[in-house]
ROMAR-641212 format. One record per residue (C-alpha): x, y, z; residue number from 1. Coordinates in nm, 4 decimals, m for minus. Layout:
residues N
SITE x y z seq
SITE X Y Z NUM
...
//
This chain:
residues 188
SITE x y z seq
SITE m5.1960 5.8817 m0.7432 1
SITE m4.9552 5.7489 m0.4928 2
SITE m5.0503 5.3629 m0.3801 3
SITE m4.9484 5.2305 m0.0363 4
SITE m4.9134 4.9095 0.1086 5
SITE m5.2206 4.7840 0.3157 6
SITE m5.2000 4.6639 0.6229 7
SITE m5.1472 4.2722 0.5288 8
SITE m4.8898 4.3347 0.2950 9
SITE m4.7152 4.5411 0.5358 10
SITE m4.7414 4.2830 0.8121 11
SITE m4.6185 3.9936 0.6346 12
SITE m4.2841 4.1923 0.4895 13
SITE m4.2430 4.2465 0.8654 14
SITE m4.3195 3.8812 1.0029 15
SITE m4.0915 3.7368 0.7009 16
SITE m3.7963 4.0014 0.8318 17
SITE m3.8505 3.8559 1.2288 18
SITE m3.8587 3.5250 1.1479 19
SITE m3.5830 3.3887 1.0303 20
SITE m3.3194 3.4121 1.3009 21
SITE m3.5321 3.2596 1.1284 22
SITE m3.5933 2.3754 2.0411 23
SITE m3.7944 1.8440 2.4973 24
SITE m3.5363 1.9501 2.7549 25
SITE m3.1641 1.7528 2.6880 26
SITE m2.8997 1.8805 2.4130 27
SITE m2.8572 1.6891 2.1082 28
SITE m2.5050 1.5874 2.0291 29
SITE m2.3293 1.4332 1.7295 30
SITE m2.2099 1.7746 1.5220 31
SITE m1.7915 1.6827 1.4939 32
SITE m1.5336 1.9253 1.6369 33
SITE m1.3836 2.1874 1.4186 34
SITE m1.0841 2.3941 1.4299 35
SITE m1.0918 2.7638 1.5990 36
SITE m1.2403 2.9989 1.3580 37
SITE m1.2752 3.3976 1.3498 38
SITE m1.6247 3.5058 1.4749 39
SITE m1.6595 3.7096 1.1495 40
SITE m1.5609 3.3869 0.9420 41
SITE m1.8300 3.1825 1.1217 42
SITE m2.0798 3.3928 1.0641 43
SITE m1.9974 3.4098 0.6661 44
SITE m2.0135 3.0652 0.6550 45
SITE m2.3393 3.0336 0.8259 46
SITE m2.4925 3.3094 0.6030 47
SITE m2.3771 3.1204 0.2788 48
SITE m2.4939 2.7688 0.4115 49
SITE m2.8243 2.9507 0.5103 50
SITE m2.8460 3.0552 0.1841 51
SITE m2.7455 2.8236 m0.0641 52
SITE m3.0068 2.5741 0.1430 53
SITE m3.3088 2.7596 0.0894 54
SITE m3.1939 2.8672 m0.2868 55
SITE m3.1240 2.4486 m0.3544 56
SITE m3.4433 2.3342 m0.1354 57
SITE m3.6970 2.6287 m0.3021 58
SITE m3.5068 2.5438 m0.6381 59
SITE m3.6097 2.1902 m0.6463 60
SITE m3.8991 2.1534 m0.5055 61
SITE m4.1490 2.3929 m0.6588 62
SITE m4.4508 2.2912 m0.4185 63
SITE m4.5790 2.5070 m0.1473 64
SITE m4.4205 2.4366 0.1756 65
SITE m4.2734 2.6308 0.4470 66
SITE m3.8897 2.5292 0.5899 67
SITE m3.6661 2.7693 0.7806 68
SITE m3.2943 2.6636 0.7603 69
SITE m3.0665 2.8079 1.0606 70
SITE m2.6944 2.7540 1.0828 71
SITE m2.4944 2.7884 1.4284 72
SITE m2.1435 2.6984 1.3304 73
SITE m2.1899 2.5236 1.0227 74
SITE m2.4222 2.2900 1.2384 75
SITE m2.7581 2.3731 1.0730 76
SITE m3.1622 2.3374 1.1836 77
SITE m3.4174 2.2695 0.9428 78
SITE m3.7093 2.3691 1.1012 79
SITE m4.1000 2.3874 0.9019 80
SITE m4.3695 2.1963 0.7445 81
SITE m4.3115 1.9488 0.4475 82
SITE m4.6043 1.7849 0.2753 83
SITE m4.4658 1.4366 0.2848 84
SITE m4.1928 1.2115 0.4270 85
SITE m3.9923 1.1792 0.0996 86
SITE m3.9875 1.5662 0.0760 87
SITE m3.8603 1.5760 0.4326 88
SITE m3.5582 1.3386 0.3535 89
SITE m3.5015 1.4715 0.0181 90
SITE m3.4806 1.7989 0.2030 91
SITE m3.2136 1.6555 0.5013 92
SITE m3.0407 1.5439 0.2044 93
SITE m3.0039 1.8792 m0.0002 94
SITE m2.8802 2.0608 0.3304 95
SITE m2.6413 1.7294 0.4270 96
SITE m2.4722 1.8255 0.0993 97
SITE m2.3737 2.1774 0.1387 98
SITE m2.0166 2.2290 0.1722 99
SITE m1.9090 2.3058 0.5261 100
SITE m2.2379 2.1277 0.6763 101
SITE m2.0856 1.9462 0.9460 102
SITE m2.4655 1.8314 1.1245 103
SITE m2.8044 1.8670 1.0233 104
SITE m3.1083 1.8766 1.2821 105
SITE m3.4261 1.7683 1.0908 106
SITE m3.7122 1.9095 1.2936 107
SITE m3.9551 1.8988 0.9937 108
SITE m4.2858 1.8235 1.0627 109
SITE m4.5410 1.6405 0.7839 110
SITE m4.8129 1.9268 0.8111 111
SITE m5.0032 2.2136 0.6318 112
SITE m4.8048 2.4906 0.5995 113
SITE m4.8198 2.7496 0.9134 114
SITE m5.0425 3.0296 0.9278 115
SITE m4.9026 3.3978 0.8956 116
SITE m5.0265 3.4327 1.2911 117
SITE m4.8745 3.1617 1.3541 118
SITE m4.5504 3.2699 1.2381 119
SITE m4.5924 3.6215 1.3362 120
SITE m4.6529 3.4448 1.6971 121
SITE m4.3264 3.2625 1.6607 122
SITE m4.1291 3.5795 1.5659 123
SITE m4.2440 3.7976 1.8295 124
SITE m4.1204 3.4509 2.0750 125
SITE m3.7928 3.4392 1.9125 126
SITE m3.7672 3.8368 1.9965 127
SITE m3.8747 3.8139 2.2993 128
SITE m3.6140 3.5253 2.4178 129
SITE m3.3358 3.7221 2.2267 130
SITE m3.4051 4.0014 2.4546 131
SITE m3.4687 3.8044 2.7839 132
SITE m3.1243 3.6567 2.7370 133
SITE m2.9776 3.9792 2.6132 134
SITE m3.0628 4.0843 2.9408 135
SITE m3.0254 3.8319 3.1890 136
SITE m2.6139 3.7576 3.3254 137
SITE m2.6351 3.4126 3.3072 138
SITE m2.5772 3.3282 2.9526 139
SITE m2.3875 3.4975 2.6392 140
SITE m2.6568 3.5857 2.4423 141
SITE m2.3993 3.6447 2.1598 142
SITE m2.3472 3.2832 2.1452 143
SITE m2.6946 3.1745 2.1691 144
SITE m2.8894 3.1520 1.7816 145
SITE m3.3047 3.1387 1.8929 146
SITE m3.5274 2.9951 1.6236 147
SITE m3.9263 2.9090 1.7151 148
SITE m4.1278 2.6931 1.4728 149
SITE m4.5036 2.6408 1.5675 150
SITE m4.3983 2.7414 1.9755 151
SITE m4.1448 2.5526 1.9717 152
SITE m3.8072 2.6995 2.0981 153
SITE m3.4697 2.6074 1.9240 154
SITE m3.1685 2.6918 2.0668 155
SITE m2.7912 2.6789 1.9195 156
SITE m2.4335 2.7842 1.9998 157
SITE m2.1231 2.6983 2.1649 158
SITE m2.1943 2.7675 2.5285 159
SITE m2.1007 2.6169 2.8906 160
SITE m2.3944 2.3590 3.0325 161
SITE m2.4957 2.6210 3.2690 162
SITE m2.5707 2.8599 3.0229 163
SITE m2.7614 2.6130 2.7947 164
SITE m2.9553 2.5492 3.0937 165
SITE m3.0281 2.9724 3.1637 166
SITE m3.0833 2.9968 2.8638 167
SITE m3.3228 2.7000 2.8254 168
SITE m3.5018 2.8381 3.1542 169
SITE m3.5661 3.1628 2.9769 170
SITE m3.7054 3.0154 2.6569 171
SITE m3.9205 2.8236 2.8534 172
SITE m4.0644 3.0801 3.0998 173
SITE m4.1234 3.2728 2.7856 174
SITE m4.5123 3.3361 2.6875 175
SITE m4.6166 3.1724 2.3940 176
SITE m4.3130 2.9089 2.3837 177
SITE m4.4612 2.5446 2.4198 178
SITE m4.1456 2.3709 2.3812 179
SITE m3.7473 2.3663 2.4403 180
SITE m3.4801 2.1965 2.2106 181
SITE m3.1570 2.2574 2.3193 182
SITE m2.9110 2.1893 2.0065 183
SITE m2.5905 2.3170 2.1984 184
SITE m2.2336 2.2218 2.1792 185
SITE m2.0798 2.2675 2.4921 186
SITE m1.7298 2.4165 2.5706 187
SITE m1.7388 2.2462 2.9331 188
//
């Protein structure tokens, strides 16, 4: 007899696939300059910091907690719910320590771990401002990285202020999105 996946376990392999990729109005600066890099490189080295976060966080900390880590030119977003303050810090610190890391945004939150809806919620936010922007003139969506934790919109890249600011008015005038956190560097 062939068994199939219900219905649950189908929909969380699907909300843990949308989610990752994985934001008050006002960008937050600090991440130093770096030197010109291939788009391909970039992206490598975002993939690896991405990954050797959650493989050091997860591999320390053996509690059940939910943290999304998001890297936009080795400037990296730790986005989720921690179950204490110390965890939250120990956690900045992990990600501060990767090689390459050149800023960390801790936008951790002391809380229960979100609910599958609410993370299914946040993916289908996160597709729909990908698209919006995909769409719209205004901004480079290629250079935009959208991440939503609990409503909230993050958004990364290297862009000029007027398309942070399209793309910020998109994220916000998507359904669903409760909240805009522009993390940009700006080429202007």
């Amino acid at each position: 007899m062939t068994m199939r996946p219900g219905f649950p376990v189908v929909l969380i392999l699907i909300a843990g696939l949308l989610q990752g990729c994985a934001s008050a109005p006002g960008a937050r600066e600090g991440a130093k300059p770096m030197p010109e890099r291939g788009v391909n490189e970039a992206y490598r080295d975002d993939q690896k910091i991405e990954a050797r976060a959650i493989d050091s966080i997860y591999g320390q900390f053996r509690i059940f907690m939910h943290v999304n880590v998001a890297s936009f030119n080795r400037n990296v977003l730790i986005s989720g719910e921690v179950p204490d303050e110390t965890t939250m810090n120990a956690i900045e610190k992990i990600v501060s320590g990767i090689e390459g890391v050149r800023h960390v945004y801790n936008e951790l939150v002391i809380s229960p771990s979100s609910s599958l809806i609410t993370r299914s919620n946040d993916s289908r936010i996160t597709s729909s401002v990908r698209f919006r922007l995909a769409r719209d003139k205004r901004a480079n969506s290629g250079d935009i990285k959208v991440v939503t934790e609990n409503g909230t919109v993050f958004l990364m890249g290297n862009v000029k202020r007027a398309e942070a600011d399209a793309a910020a008015d998109i994220a916000s005038t998507t359904g669903g999105s409760k909240l805009v956190v522009k993390l940009f560097e700006y080429t202007d």
